[in-house]
TORLO-898485 format. One line per field, with one value per residue: residue number from 1; y, z, x of N, C-alpha, C, O, CB in turn. Coordinates in steps of 0.1 Angstrom, whole numbers, plus 2048, in hexadecimal, padded with zeros to 3 digits. Glycine has a CB too. Layout:
n = c(NUM  ...);
n.py = c(Y  ...);
n.pz = c(Z  ...);
n.px = c(X  ...);
ca.py = c(Y  ...);
ca.pz = c(Z  ...);
ca.px = c(X  ...);
c.py = c(Y  ...);
c.pz = c(Z  ...);
c.px = c(X  ...);
o.py = c(Y  ...);
o.pz = c(Z  ...);
o.px = c(X  ...);
cb.py = c(Y  ...);
cb.pz = c(Z  ...);
cb.px = c(X  ...);
//
This chain:
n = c(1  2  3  4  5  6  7  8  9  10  11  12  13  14  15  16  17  18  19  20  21  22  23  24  25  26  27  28  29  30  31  32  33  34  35  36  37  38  39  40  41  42  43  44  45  46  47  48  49  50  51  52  53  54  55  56  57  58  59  60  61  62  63  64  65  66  67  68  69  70  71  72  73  74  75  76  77  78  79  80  81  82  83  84  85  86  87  88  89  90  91  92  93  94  95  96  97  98  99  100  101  102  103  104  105  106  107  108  109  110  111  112  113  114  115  116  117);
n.py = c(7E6  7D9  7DC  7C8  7CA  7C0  7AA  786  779  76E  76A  75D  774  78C  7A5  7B1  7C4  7CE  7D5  7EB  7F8  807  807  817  818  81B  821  82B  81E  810  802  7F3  7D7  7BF  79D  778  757  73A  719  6FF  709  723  744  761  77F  795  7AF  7CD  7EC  807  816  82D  82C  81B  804  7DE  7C1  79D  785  778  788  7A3  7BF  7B8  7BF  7DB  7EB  807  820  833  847  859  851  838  824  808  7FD  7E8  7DC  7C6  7B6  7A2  78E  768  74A  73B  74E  74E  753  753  775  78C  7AA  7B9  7CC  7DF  7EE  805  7FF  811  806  7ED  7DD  7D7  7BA  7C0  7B2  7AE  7A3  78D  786  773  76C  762  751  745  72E);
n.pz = c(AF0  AD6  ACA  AB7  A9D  A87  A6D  A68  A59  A34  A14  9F9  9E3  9F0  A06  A27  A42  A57  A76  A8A  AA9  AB8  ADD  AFA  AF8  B00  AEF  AD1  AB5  A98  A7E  A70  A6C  A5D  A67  A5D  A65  A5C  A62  A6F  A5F  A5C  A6B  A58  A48  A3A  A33  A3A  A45  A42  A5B  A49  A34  A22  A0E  A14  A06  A08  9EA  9E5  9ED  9DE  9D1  9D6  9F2  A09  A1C  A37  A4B  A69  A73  A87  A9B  A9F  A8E  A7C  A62  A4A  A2C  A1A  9FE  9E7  9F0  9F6  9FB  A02  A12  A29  A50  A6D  A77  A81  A91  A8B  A9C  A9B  AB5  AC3  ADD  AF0  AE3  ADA  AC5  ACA  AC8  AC2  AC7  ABA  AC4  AB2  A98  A8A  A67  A4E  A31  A1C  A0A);
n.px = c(42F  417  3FD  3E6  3C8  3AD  3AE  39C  384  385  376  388  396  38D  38E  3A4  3AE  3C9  3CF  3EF  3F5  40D  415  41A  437  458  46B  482  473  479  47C  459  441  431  42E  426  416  410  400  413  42B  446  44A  446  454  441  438  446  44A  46B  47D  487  476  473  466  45C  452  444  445  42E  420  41E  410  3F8  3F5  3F6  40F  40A  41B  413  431  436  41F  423  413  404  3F9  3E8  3DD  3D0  3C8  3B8  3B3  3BF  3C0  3D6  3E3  3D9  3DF  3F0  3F3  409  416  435  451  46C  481  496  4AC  4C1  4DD  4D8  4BC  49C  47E  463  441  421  400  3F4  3E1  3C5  3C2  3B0  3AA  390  375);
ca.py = c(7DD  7DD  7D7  7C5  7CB  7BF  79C  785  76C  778  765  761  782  793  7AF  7B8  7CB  7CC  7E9  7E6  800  804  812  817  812  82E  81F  82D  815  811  7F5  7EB  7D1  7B3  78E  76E  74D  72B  70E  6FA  717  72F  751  762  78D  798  7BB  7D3  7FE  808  823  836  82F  813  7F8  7D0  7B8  793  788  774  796  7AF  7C2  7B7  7C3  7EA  7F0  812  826  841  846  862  84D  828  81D  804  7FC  7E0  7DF  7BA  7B6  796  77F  759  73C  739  75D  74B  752  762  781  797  7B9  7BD  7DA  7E0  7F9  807  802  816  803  7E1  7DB  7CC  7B9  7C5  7AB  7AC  794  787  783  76A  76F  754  753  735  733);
ca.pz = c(AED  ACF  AC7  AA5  A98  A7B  A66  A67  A4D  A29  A06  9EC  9DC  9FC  A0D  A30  A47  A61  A78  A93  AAE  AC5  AE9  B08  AF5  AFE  AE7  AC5  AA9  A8D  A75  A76  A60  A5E  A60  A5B  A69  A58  A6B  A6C  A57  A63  A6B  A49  A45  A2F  A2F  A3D  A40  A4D  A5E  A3D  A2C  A16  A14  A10  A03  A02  9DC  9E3  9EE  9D9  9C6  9E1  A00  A09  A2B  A38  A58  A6C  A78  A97  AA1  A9F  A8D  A70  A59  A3C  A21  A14  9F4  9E0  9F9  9F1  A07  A0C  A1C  A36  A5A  A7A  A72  A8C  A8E  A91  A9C  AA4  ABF  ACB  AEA  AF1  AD6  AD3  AC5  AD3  ABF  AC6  ABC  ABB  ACB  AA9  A90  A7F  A58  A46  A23  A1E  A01);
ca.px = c(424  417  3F1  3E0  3B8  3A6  3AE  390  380  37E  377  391  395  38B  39C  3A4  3BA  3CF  3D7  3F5  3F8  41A  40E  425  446  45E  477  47E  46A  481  474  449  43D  426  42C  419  41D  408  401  41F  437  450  444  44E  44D  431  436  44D  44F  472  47B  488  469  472  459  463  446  449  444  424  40D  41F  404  3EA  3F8  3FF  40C  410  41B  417  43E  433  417  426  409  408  3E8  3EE  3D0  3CF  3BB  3B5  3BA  3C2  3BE  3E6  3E3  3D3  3E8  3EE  3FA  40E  41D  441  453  476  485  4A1  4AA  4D0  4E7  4D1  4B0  494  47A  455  436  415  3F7  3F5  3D5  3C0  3BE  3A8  3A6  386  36C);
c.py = c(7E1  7D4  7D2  7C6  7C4  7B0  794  777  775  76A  769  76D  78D  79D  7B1  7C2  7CD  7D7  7E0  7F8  801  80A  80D  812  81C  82E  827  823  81A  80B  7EF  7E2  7C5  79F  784  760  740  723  704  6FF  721  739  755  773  789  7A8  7C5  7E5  802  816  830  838  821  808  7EB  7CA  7AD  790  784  780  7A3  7B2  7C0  7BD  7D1  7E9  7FE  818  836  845  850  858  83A  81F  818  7FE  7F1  7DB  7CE  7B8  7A6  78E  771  752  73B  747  756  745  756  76A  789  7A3  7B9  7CD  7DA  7EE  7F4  80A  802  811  7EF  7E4  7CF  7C9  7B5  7B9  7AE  7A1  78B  785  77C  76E  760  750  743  73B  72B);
c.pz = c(ADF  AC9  ABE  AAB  A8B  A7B  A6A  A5D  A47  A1F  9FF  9E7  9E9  9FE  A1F  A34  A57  A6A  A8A  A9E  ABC  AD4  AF2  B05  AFA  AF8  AD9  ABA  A99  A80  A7D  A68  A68  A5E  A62  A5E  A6A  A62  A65  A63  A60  A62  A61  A4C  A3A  A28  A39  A38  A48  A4F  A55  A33  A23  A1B  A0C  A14  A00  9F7  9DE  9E9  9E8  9D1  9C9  9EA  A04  A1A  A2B  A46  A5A  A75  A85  A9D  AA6  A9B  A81  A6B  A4B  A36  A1C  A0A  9ED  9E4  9F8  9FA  A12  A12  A28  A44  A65  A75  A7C  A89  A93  A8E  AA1  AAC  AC8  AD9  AEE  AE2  AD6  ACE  AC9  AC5  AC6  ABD  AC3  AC1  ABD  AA6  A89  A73  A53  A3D  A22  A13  A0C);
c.px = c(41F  408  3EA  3CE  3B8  3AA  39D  392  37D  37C  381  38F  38C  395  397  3B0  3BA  3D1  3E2  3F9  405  416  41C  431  451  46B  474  479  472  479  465  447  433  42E  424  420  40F  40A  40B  42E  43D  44A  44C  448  445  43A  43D  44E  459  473  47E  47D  466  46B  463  451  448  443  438  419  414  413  3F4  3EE  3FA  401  410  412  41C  427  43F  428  417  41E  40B  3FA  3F2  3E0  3D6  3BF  3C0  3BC  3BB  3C1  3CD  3E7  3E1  3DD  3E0  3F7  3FF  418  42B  445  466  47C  48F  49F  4BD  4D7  4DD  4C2  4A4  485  46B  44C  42D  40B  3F6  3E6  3D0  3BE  3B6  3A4  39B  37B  35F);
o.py = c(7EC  7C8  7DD  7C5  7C2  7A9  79B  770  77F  75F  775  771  796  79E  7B3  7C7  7CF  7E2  7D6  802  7FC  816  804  80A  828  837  829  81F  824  812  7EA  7E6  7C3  798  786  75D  73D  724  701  6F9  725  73A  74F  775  77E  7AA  7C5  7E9  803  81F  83B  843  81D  804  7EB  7CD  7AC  797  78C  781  7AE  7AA  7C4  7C7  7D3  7E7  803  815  840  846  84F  859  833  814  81E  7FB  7F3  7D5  7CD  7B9  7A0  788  76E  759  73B  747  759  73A  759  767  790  7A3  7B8  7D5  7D3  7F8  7EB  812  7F9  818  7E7  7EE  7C3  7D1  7AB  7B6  7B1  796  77F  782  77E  776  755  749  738  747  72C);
o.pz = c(ADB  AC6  ABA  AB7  A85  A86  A6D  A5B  A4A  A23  9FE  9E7  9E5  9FA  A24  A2D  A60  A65  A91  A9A  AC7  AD3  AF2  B0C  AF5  AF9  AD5  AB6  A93  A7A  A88  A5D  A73  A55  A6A  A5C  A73  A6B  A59  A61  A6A  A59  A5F  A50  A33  A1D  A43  A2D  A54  A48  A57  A2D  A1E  A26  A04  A1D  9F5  9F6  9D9  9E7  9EB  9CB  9C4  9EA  9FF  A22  A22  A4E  A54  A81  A8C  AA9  AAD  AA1  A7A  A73  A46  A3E  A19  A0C  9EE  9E0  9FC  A04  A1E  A1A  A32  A45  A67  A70  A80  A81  A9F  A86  AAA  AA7  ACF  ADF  AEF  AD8  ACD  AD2  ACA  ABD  ACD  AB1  ACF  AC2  ABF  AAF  A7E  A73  A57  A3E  A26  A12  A08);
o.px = c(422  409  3E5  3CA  3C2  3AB  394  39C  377  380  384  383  385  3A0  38B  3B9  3B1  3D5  3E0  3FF  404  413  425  436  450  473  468  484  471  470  463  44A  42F  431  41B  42B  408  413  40A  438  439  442  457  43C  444  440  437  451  456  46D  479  47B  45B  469  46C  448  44C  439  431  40D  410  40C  3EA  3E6  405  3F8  417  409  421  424  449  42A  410  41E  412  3F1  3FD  3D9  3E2  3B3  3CB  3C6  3AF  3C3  3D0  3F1  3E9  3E2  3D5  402  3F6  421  42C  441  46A  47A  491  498  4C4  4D6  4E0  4BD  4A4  481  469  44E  42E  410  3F9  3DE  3D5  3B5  3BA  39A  39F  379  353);
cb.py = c(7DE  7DE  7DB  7AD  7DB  7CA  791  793  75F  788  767  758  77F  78B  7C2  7B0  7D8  7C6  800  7DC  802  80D  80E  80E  80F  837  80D  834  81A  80A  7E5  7F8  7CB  7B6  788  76F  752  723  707  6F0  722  734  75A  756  79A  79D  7BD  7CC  80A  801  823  832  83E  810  7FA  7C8  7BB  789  782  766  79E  7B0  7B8  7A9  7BD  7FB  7E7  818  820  847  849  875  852  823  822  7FA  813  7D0  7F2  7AF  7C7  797  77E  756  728  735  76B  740  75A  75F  78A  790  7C6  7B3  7E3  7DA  7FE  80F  7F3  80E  804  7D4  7DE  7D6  7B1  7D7  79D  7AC  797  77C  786  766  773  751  754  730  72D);
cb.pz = c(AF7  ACB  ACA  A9B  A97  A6D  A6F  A61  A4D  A22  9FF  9E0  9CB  A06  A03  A38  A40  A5E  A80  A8B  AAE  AC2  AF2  B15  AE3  B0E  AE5  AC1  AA8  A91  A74  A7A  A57  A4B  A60  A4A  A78  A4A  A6F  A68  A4C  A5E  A78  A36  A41  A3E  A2D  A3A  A41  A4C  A67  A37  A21  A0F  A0B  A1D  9FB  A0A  9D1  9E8  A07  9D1  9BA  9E8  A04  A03  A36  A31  A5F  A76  A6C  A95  A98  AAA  A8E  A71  A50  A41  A12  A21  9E7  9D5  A04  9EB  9FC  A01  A19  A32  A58  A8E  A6A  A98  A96  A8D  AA9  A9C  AC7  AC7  AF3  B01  ADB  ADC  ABC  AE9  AB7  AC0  AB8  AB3  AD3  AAC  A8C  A81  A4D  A47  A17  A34  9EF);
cb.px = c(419  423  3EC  3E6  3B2  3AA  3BE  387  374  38A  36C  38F  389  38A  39D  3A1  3BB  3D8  3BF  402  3ED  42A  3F8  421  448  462  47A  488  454  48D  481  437  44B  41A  434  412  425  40C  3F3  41A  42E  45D  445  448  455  41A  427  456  443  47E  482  491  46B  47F  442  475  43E  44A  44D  423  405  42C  406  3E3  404  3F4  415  40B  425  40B  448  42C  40E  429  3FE  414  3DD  3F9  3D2  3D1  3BB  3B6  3B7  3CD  3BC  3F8  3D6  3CA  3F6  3F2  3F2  415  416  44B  446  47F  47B  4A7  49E  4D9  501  4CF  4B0  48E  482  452  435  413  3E2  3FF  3D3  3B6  3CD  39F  3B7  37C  370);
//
């Protein structure tokens, strides 16, 4: 399972953040990241930390977005700063885990974001 906090209503140029926590998994958590899903649009990543470390940011929140994790604790925090109207989703935590030789693909309840002047 894998639990989301924060998002909200902000103003243009706003910031929030996200936090995602994994509980009762007893799989290993390979890949955690963020994605976002507009009304009537495909769920699209955002933001991605894999299990090596390396981060993936889609082009429209590079330079606003930081995500980061704790890799013993299965926890993920993503810092959104100067937020824009098209930001405006549900945002949910993915996670992926191994389970023997497949992986299984962990989400979140999923979050309101609201970018509105």
């Amino acid at each position: 399972q894998l639990v989301q906090s924060g998002g909200g209503l902000v103003h243009p140029g706003g910031s929030l953040v996200l936090f995602c926590a994994s509980t009762d998994t007893p799989f290993k958590i390979s890949d955690m990241g963020w994605y976002r899903q507009a009304p009537g649009e495909r769920r699209e990543l955002v933001a991605e930390v894999r299990d090596g470390g390396n981060r993936y940011y889609h082009e429209s929140v590079k330079g606003r977005f930081a995500a980061s994790r704790d890799h013993e604790k299965n926890t993920m925090v993503m810092q959104m700063n100067n937020l824009q109207p098209g930001d405006t989703a549900v945002y949910y935590c993915h996670a992926k885990a191994a389970v023997g030789s497949d992986v299984l693909d962990l989400w979140g309840q999923g979050t309101q974001v609201t970018v509105s002047s």
